[in-house]
C-alpha positions in Angstrom: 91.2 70.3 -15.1 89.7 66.9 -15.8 88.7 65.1 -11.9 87.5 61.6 -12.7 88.1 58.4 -10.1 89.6 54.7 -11.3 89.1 51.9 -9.5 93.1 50.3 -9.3 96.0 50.3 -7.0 97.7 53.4 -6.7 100.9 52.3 -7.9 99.6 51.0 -11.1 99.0 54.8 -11.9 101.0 55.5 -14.8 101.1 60.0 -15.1 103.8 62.2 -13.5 102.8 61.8 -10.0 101.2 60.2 -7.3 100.2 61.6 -3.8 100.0 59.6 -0.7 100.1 60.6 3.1 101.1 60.2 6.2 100.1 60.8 10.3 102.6 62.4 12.1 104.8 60.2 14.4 104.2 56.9 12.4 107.5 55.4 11.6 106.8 52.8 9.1 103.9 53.5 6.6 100.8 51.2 6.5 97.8 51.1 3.7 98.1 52.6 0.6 101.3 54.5 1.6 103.1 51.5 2.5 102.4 49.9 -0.6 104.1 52.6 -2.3 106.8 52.6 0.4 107.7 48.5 -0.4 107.7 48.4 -4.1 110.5 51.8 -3.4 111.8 49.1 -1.5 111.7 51.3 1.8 112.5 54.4 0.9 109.7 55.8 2.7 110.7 54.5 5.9 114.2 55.0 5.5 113.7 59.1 4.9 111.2 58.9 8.0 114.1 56.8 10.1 117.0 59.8 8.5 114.6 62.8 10.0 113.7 64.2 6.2 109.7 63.5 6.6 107.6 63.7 9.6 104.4 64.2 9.0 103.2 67.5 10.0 99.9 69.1 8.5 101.3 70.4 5.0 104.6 69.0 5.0 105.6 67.6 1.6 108.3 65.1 0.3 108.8 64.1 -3.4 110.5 61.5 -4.2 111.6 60.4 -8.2 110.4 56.8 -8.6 113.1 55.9 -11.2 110.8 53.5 -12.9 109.8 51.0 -9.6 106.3 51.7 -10.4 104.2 53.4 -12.9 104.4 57.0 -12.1 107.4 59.2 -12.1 107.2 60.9 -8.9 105.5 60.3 -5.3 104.9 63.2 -3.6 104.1 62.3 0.4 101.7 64.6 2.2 101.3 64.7 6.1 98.2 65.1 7.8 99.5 65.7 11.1 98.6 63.8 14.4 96.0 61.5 14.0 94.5 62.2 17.5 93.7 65.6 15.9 92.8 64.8 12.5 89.6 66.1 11.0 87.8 67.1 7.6 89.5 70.4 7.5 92.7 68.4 7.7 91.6 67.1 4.8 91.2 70.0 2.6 94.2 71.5 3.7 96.5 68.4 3.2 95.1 68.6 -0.3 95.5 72.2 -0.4 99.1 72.1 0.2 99.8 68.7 -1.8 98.1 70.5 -5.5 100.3 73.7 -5.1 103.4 71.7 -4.4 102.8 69.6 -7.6 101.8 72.9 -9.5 105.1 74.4 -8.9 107.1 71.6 -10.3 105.1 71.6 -13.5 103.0 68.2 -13.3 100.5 67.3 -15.4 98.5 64.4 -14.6 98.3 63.5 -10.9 97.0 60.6 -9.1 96.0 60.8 -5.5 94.6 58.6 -2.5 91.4 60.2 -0.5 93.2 61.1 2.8 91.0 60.1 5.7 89.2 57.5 4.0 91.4 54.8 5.6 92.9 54.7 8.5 91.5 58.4 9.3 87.7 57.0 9.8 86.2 59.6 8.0 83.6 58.7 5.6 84.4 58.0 1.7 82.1 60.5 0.7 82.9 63.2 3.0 86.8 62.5 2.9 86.4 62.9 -1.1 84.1 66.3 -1.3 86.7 67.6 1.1 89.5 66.6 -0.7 87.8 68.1 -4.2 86.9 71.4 -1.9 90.9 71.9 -0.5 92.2 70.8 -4.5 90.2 73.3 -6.2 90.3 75.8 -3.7 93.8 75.8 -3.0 94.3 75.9 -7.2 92.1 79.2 -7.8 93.8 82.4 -8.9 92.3 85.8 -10.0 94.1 86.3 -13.5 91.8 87.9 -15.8 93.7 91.4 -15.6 96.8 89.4 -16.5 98.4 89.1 -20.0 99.3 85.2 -19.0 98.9 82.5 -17.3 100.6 79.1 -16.7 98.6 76.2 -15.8 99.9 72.9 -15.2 98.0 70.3 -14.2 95.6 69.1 -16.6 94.5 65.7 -15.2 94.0 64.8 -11.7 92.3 61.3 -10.9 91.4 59.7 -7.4 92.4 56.5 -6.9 90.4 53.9 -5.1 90.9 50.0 -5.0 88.1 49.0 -3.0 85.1 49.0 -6.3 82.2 49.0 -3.2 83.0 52.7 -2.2 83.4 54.6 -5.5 79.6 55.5 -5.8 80.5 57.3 -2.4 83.1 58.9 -3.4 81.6 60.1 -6.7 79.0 61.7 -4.6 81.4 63.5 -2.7 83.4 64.6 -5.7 81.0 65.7 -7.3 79.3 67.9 -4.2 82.4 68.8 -3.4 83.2 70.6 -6.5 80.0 72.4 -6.5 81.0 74.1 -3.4 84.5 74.9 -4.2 83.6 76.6 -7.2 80.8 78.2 -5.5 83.3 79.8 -3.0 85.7 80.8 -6.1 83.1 82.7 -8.0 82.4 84.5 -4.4 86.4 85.1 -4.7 85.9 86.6 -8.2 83.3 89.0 -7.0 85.7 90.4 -4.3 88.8 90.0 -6.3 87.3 92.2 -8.8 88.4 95.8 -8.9 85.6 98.5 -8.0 85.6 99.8 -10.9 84.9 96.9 -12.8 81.8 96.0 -10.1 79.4 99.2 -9.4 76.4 98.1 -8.1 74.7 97.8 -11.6 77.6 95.7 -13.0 77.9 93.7 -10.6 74.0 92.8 -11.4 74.7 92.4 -14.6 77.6 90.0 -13.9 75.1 88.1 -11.6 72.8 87.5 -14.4 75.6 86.4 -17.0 76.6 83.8 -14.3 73.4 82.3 -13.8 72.8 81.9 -17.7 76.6 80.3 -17.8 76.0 77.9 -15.3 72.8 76.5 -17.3 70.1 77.7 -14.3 68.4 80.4 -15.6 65.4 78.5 -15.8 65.4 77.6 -11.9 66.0 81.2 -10.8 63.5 84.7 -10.6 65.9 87.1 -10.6 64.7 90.4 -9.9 67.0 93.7 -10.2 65.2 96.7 -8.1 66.7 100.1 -9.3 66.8 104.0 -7.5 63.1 104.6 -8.5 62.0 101.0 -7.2 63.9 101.6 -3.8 62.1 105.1 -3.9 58.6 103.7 -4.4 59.4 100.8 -1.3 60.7 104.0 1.4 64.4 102.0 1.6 65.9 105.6 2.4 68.4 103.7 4.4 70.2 101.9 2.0 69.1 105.0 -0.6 71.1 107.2 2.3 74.2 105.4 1.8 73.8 105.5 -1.8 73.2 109.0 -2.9 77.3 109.9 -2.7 77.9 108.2 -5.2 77.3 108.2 -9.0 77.2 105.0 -9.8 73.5 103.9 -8.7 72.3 101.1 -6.5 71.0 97.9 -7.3 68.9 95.8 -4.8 68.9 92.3 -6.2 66.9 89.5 -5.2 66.9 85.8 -6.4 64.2 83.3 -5.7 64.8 79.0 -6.0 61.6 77.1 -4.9 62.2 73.2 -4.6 60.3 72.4 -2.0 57.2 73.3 0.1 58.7 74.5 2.9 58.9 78.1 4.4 60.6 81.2 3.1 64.4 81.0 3.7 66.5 84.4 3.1 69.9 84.8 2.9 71.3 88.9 2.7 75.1 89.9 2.3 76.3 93.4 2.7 77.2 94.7 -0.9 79.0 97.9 -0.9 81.3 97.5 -3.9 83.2 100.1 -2.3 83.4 101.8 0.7 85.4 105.0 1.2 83.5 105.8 4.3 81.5 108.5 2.6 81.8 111.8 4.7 83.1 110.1 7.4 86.1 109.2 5.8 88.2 106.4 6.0 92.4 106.5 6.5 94.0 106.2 2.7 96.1 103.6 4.0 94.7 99.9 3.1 91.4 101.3 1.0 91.6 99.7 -1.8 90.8 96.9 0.7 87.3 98.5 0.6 86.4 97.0 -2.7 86.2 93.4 -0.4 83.7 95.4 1.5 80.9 93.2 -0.8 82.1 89.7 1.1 78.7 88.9 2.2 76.9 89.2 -0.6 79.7 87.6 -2.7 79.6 84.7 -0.2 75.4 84.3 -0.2 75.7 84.9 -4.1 77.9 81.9 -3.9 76.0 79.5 -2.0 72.9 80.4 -3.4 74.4 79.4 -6.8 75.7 75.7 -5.3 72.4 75.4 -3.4 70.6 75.6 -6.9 73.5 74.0 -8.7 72.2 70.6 -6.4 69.2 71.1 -6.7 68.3 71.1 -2.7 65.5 70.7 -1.4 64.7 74.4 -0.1 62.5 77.6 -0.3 64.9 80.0 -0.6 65.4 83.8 -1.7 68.6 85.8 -1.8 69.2 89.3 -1.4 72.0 91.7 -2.5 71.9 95.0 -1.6 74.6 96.9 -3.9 75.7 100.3 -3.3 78.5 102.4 -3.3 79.6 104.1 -0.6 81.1 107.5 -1.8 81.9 111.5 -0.1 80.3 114.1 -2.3 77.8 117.3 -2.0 75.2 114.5 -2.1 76.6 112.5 0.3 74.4 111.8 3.9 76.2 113.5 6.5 76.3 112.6 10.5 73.8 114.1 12.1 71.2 113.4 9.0 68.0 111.4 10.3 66.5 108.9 7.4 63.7 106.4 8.1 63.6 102.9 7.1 61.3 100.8 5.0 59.6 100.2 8.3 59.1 103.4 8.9 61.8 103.7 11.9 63.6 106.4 12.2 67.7 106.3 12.2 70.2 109.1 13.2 73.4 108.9 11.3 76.2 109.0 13.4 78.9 107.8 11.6 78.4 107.5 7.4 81.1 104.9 8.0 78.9 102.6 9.8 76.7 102.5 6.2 76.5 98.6 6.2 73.9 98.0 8.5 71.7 100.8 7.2 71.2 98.6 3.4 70.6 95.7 5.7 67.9 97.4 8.0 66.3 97.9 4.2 67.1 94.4 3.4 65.5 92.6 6.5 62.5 94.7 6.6 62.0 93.6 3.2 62.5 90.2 3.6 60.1 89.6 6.1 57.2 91.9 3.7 57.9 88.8 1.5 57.1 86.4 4.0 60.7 85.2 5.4 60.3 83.2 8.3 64.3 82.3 8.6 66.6 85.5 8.0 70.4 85.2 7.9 72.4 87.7 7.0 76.6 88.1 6.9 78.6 91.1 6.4 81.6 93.0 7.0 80.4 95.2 9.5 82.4 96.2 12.2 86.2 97.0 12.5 85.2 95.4 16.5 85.0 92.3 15.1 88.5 92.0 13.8 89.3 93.2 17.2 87.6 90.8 19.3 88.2 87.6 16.8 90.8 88.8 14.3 91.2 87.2 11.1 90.0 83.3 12.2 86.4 83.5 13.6 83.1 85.5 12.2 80.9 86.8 15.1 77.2 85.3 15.4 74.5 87.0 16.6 70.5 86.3 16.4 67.2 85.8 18.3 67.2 82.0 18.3 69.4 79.9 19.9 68.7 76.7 18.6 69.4 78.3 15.4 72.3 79.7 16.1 73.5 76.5 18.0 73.0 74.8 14.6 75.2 76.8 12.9 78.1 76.6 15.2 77.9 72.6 15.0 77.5 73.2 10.9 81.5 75.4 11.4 82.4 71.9 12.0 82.5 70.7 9.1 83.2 73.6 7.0 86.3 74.6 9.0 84.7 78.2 8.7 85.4 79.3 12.3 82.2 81.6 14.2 82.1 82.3 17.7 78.6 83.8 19.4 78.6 87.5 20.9 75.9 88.2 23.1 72.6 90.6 22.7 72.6 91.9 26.1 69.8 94.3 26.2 72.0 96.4 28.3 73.9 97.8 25.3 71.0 98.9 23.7 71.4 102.1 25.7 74.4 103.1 23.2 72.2 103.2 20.3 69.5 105.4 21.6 68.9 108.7 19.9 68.2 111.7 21.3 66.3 113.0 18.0 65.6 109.7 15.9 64.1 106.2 16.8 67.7 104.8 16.9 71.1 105.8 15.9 73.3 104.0 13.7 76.5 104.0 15.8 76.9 102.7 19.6 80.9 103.9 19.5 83.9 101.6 20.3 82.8 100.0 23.3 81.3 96.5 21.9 80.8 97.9 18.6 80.0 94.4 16.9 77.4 93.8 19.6 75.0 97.7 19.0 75.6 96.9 15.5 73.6 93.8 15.8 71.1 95.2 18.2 70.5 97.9 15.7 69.9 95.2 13.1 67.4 93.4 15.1 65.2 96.0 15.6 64.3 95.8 12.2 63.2 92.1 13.0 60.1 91.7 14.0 59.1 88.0 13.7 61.4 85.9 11.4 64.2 83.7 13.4 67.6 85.8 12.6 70.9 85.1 12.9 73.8 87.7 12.1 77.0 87.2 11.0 79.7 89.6 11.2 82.9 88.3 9.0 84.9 91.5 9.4 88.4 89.9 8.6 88.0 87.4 7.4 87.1 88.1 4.1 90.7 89.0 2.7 93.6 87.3 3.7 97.5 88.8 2.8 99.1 85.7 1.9 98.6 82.6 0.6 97.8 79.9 3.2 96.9 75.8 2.7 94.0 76.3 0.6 93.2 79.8 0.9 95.1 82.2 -1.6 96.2 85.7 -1.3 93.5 87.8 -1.8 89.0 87.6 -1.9 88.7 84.0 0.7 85.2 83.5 -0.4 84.6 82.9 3.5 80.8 82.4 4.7 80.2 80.3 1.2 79.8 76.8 2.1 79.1 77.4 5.9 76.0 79.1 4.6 75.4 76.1 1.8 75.6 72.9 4.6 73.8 75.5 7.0 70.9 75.8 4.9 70.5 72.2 4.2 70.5 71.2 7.8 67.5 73.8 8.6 65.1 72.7 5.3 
């Protein structure tokens, strides 16, 4: 789909369809709205007067023009009540509007930037989210399917005012870097297990860094079983030995500035079966989503090189499978870590946090001073925050403060859980240096205990998106299936710390 921005009115759009908006309770349309509302000679207000438009976040009118301007159709988003209004309004008015004009078969679409006006946000921000809830809302995982309709083939922002379209270009253009950022973290978790091992999904990673014209701005560095063997991860190498499809511990390195070490790591089990301690049949083949971290960090690693920022960054993806066989750790097994700590298996289901133990301990060998890692770790998450907010977690509170304030502007909800030392008594072992399990009671929390014992200087935050990274139906911008959740949270987050 072409995005480009022209500087007129938008009622001298001539295409199949225009999209303007509206604030909830307003009964007769101002701006660019009510310019489209007088030359319809007041239809507009008329259908708000008769009770058939109101306003409310996603609701959608179209209206056929019948040649009194340019355009064949209007389609009239609302935006809800303007007391509330925010970015994330933004992208979800736009979500809503794009799918609405896909169904009825549109091809070339003109729309205002909602928020720009009368919403006080800033041009460039209004338009990057606009770009972000168009292109996110538009994304659908098809390559398994014999065919596939699209629609809209042009889609232009519209922008009288000539003084604020180098703002808004910015914000397209940033904007669309971080949507399709999050949609290649989609394909990653959309994609069936199968079809994403460890080692394919390496692969994969390396054929998207070519296509995207960055090759030369990335180390990429795949470590395979004998390279995990030689660096003692016998964590992660624990959770891997089930299954026959081997591991691969990636790592990707972008230097643009002088500044120190920055690592993202996302949990990357491409499929998780629970190993021995097996999970219930019903909803596995969720489990191939069970790689949303590293499909999110994989994603905003790419849109953090793709704009060239201004960072020291590396990013690691620990990829294993987690499988039952005769190979297979069992509970009770005792592995040590990189570090040389010593971890009691209680549950072979609670396997992501024993690739990230790996993970951080090799992070901070490379000289990490800022560690961040997200996962799909605990079914206690879901409990405590269900499918809305991700869990934080970390040794820094100004750090993790900065995040929440970065959720924001993302719209990427996160709520802080607190590291009482007091539940560090569930993960003591009686045999080993710590077990991998606390049980039920605050099960989010040990998990990220246990991870922070394998910290021993860098600043760290966790994130625990158990939840969040699937959703069952379709919703403003986010579709049915792989969300992509984490992506640009982690994107904004990093360029407010470097």
């Amino acid at each position: 789909m072409k995005i480009d921005i022209i500087n007129t009115k938008i009622t001298h759009f001539k295409g199949d369809m225009i999209i303007v908006n509206l604030f909830e309770g307003v009964r007769r349309p101002g701006g660019s709205t009510g310019s489209v509302d007088k030359a319809l000679n007041g239809k507009i207000t008329e259908l708000i007067r008769k009770g058939e438009f109101s306003g409310k976040l996603g609701e959608t009118l179209i209206i056929h023009t019948f040649n009194k301007i340019k355009a064949d159709r209007v389609m009239i988003v609302g935006l809800g009540k303007k007391d509330y209004f925010d970015i994330e309004k933004i992208r979800k008015a736009a979500g809503v509007a794009i799918k609405r004009a896909d169904k009825v078969h549109v091809k070339k679409i003109a729309t205002i930037v909602h928020g720009a006006g009368i919403g006080g946000i800033a041009p460039e921000q209004a338009a990057q989210a606009l770009i972000e809830g168009t292109l996110l809302a538009l994304y659908e995982f098809c390559y398994y399917k014999e065919s596939v309709e699209k629609h809209i083939t042009h889609f232009s922002v519209a922008e009288i005012d000539r003084n604020k379209i180098a703002r808004l270009k910015q914000g397209i253009a940033y904007g669309r870097i971080l949507a399709q950022g999050q949609n290649i973290a989609r394909d990653f978790i959309n994609e069936p297990a199968n079809n994403l091992t460890p080692l394919k999904l390496a692969s994969r990673l390396k054929k998207t860094v070519k296509n995207l014209g960055i090759s030369k701005l990335v180390q990429l560095r795949i470590l395979k079983e004998k390279n995990l063997e030689k660096l003692k991860m016998n964590a992660l190498l624990s959770v891997a030995k089930g299954s026959d499809n081997k591991p691969a511990f990636i790592v990707l390195k972008y230097k643009n500035a002088n500044r120190p070490l920055i690592c993202l790591i996302g949990k990357t089990v491409t499929f998780d079966s629970g190993g021995i301690s097996l999970k219930p049949a019903s909803g596995m083949s969720r489990m191939k989503g069970d790689m949303s971290g590293g499909a999110a960090v994989i994603g905003a690693f790419l849109s953090l090189v793709r704009t060239r920022a201004k960072v020291n960054i590396m990013a690691i993806i620990p990829a294993v499978e987690n499988m039952p066989s005769g190979a297979a750790s069992r509970p009770g097994d005792i592995v040590r870590a990189r570090n040389g700590k010593s971890i009691e298996i209680i549950s072979t289901d609670a396997e992501g946090r024993m690739t990230l133990a790996d993970a951080l301990c090799y992070a901070e060998s490379k000289g990490a001073e800022t560690i961040i890692d997200i996962a799909t770790l605990t079914g206690g998450c879901v409990v405590a925050l269900g499918d809305i907010a991700a869990a934080v977690m970390g040794n820094d509170q100004r750090l993790i403060d900065l995040l929440l304030s970065t959720t924001a502007k993302t719209g990427e909800k996160m709520w802080q859980l607190p590291l009482f030392s007091e539940y560090s008594d569930q993960i003591k072992s009686d045999v080993a240096d710590v077990k991998n399990s606390g049980g039920r009671k605050a099960s989010s929390i040990t998990a990220g205990l246990f991870l922070e014992t394998f910290v021993s200087k860098a600043r760290w935050i966790h994130i625990d998106m158990a939840g969040k990274e699937m959703s069952d139906k379709a919703k403003f911008f986010t579709p049915k299936g792989g969300t992509g959740y984490g992506t640009r949270t982690l994107v904004e987050f990093i360029r407010e710390i470097t």
